[in-house]
C-alpha positions in Angstrom: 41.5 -34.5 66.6 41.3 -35.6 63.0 41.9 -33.3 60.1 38.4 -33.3 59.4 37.3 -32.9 63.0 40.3 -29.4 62.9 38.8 -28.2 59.5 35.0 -27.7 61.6 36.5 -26.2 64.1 38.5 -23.8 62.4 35.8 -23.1 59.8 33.7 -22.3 63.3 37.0 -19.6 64.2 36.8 -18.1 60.4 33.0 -17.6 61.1 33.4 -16.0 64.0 36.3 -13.7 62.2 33.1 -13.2 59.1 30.0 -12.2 61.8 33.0 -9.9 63.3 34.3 -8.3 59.8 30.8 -8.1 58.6 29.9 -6.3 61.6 32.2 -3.5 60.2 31.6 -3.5 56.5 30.9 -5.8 53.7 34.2 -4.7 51.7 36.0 -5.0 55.6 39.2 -7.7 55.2 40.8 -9.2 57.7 43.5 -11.4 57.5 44.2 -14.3 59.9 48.1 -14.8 61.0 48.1 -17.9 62.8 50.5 -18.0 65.9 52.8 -20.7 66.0 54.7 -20.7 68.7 53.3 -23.3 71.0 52.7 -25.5 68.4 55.0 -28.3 66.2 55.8 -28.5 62.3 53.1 -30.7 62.2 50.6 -28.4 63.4 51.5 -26.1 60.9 51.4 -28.9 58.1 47.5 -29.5 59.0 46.6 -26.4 59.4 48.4 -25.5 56.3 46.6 -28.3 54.3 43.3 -26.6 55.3 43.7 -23.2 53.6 46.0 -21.3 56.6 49.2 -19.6 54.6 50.2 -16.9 57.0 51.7 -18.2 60.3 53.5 -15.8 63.4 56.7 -16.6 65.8 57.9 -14.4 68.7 61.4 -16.3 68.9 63.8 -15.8 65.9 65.7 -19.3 66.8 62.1 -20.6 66.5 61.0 -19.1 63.3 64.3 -20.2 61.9 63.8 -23.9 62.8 60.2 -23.9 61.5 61.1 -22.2 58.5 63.8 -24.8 57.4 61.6 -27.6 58.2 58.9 -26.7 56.3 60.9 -24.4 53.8 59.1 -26.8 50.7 55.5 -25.0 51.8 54.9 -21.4 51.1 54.3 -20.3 54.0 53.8 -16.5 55.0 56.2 -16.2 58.2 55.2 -13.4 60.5 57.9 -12.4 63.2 55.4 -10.9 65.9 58.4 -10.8 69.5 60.6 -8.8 70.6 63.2 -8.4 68.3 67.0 -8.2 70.1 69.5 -6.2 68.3 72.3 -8.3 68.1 69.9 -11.6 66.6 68.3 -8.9 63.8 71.4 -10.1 61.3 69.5 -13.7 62.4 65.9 -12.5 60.9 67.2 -10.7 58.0 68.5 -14.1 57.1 65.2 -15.5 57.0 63.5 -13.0 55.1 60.2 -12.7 56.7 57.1 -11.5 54.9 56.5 -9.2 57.7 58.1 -7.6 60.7 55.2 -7.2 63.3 57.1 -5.6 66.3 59.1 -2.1 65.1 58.9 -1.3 68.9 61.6 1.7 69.2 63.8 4.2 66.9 66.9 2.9 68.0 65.9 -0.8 66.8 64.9 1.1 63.6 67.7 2.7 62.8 69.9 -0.6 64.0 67.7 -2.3 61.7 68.3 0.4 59.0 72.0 -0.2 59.1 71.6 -3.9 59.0 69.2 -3.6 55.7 71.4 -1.5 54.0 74.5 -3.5 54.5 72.3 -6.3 52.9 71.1 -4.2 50.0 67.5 -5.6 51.7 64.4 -4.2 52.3 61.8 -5.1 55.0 58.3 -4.8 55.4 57.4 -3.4 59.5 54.4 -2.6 61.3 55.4 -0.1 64.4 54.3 -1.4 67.4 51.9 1.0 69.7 51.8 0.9 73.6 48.0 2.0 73.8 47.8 0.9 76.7 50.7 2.5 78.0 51.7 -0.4 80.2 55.1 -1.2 81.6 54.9 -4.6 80.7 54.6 -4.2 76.9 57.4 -2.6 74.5 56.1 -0.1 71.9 55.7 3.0 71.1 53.5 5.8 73.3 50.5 7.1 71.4 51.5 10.6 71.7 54.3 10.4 69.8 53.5 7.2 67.2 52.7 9.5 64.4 55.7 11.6 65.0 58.0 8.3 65.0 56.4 6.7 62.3 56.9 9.8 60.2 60.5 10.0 61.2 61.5 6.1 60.3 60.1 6.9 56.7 62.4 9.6 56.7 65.9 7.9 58.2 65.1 4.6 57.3 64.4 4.2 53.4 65.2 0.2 53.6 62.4 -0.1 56.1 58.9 -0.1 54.3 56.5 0.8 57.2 53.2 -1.0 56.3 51.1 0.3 59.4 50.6 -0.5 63.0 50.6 -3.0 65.9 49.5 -3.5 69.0 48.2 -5.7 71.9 44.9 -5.2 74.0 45.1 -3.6 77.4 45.3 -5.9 79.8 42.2 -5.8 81.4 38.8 -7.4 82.6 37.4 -4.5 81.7 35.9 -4.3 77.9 35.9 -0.6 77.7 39.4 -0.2 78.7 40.6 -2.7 76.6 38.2 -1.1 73.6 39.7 1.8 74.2 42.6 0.7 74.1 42.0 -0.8 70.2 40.4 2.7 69.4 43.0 4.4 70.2 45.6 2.3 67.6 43.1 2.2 64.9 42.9 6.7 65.6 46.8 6.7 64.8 46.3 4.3 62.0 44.1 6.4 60.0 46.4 9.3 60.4 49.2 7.2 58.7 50.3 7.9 55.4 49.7 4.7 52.6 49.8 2.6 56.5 47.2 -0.2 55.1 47.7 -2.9 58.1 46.0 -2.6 61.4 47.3 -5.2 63.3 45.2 -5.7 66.5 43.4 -9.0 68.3 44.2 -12.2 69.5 42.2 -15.3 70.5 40.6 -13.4 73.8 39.7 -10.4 72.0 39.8 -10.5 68.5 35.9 -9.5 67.4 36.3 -6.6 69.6 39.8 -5.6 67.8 38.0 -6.3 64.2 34.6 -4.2 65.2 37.3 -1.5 66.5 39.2 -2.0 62.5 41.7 -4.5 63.0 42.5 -5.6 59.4 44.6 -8.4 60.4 44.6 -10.5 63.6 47.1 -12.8 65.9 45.2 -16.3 66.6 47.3 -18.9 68.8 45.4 -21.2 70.5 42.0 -20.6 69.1 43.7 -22.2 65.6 45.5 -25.2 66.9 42.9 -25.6 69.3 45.4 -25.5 72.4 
């Protein structure tokens, strides 16, 4: 695909985002964090020279590499995995714009301790479980406000931007609608939370109709 052949289709994927947003509201903005982590330095480079700034790894070795290599760009690095306790000292090292995956009070507080030893602070959106399945890390919906409220407390080096989460995994469009509902309902009991991190490249109009302010797009952006 040539880079002018990539730029129509991605202009096709920000459409889609607009009919979505526009859906909601007018003055409804939603950020696109392109997901990287199937894709080379080169990818990133293209899609980079065609307007994308903010791009998401799930691996810290991986966000590391991709940050060095392309360290003369300024890039927006998202860290969207699972984060392992003893390879946080690893991500604090790379600074990332933002933390995607707070997905328990013990890696807070771990965190916490880390940041502080650093004089550092990090930006973190706490990652909901809405769907309260096994297979996903997060916290439970019935106590994500109670959590959130008590990292703001313990954890003054943390600065909790709002929430994550990932669509229920489902055929089903209400369950996985419902599942978007009810992270956007905790959202918009957060104090100053102003990211609603929902949607990737099988569901994301549904997230953004359900107020997903910012979405996760992997191989709908490098076309994969």
């Amino acid at each position: 695909m040539t880079n002018i052949e990539h730029k129509l289709y991605i202009d096709t994927v920000i459409r889609r985002v607009e009919t979505a947003r526009l859906r909601v509201s007018g003055h409804h903005i939603v950020k696109i964090v392109a997901v990287s982590k199937y894709s080379t330095s080169d990818d990133i480079s293209t899609l980079y020279s065609i307007g994308q700034r903010a791009f998401g790894e799930n691996k810290v070795q991986d966000l590391k590499a991709k940050a060095v290599e392309l360290d003369e760009l300024p890039l927006e690095w998202h860290f969207i995995g699972n984060l392992q306790k003893n390879k946080i000292n690893n991500l604090l090292d790379i600074d990332p714009t933002l933390f995607q995956a707070l997905d328990s009070l013990d890696l807070a507080l771990e965190l916490q301790k880390k940041l502080e030893a650093k004089d550092m602070t990090l930006d973190c959106l706490m990652q909901i479980n809405s769907a309260k399945e096994e297979s996903k890390f997060g916290f439970m919906p019935q106590n994500a406000k109670e959590s959130y409220m008590t990292i703001i407390e313990k954890c003054p080096n943390i600065n909790l931007k709002g929430v994550m989460s990932i669509g229920a995994h489902s055929d089903d469009t209400k369950v996985i609608k419902d599942s978007f509902n009810t992270t956007y309902s905790i959202y918009k009991e957060l104090p100053n939370a102003t990211i609603c991190s929902m949607g990737m490249s099988g569901d994301f109009e549904m997230a953004i109709e359900c107020g997903s302010n910012m979405v996760r797009l992997g191989s709908i952006m490098f076309n994969k």
